[in-house]
C-alpha positions in Angstrom: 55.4 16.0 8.4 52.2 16.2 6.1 48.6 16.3 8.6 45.8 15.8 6.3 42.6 16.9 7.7 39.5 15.9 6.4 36.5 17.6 6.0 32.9 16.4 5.5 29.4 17.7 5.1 27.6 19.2 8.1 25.4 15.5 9.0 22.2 17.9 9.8 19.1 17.2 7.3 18.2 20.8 7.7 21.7 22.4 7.1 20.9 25.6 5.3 24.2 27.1 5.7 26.8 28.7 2.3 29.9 26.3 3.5 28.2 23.1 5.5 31.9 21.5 6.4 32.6 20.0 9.0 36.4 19.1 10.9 35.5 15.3 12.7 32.3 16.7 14.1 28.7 16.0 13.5 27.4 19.2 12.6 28.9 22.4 11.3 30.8 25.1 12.6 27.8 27.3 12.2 25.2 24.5 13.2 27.3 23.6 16.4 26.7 27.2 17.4 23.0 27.1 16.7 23.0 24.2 19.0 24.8 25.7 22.0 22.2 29.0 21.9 19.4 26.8 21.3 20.6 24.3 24.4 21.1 27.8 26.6 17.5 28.5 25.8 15.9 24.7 26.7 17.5 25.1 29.9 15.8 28.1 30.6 12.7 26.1 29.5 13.4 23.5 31.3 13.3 25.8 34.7 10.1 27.7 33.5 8.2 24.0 33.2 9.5 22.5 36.1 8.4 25.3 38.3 4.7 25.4 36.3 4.3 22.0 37.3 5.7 22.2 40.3 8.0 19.8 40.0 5.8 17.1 38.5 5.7 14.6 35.2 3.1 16.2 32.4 2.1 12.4 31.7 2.7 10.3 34.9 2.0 12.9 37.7 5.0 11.5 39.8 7.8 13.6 40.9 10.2 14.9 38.7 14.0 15.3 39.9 15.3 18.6 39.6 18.5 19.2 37.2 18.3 15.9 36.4 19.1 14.7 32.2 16.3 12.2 32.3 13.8 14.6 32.3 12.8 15.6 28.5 10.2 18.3 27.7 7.7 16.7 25.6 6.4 19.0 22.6 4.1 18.0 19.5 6.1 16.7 16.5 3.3 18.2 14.2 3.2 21.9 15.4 6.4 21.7 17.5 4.2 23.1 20.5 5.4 22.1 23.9 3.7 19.6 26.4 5.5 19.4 29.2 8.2 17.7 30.9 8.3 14.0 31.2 10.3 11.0 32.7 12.7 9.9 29.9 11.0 6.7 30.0 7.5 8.6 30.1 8.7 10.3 26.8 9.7 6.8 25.1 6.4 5.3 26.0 4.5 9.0 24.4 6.8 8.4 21.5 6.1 4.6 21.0 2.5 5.2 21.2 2.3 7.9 18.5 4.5 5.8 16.0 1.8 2.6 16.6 -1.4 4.8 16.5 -0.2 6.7 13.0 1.1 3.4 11.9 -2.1 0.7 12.9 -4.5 3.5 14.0 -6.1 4.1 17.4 -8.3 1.5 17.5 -6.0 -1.6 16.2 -3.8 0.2 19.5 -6.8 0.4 22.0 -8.3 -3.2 20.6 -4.4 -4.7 21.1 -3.8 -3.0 24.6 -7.4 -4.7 25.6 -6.3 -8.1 24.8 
């Protein structure tokens, strides 16, 4: 019996590495491991906000729930500098406002939201 197993390029823009393949995953072997140390390190992020807060959304205010995967820490797409955590659906609405104020500008945003 003949398996063939294919083999693609790692999907990751930024893949730097000498042999990007990858066996039916997203990312590389070497980019999957990136991942995994750079999730271990979020989570201890993730614990270091929450408790600098004190438990509460950096946008909203309202309580945040603890161990929870709706809560995303919020950082500057620009420098990469970190906010502070949010509500998933506080983060969409950050997200969705930056997109329309680079795209119309803050005063086509602020002259719309007035309407």
């Amino acid at each position: 019996m003949v398996v063939f197993v294919w083999y693609h390029d790692c999907m990751r823009a930024s893949c730097q590495h000498e042999n990007p393949q990858r066996h039916g995953a997203y990312r590389c072997v070497e980019c999957l491991r990136e991942s995994k140390r750079r999730h271990h390190r979020k989570k201890q992020r993730y614990g270091d906000w929450f408790q600098r807060q004190a438990g509460l959304c950096a946008f909203c205010g309202l309580p945040l729930e603890a161990n929870s995967q709706r809560i995303h820490l919020d950082h500057n797409h620009a420098t990469g500098v970190d906010r502070g955590l949010v509500h998933a659906q506080c983060n969409q609405m950050i997200g969705g406002t930056e997109n329309a104020i680079k795209l119309l500008g803050l005063d086509a945003v602020l002259a719309y939201l007035k309407r």
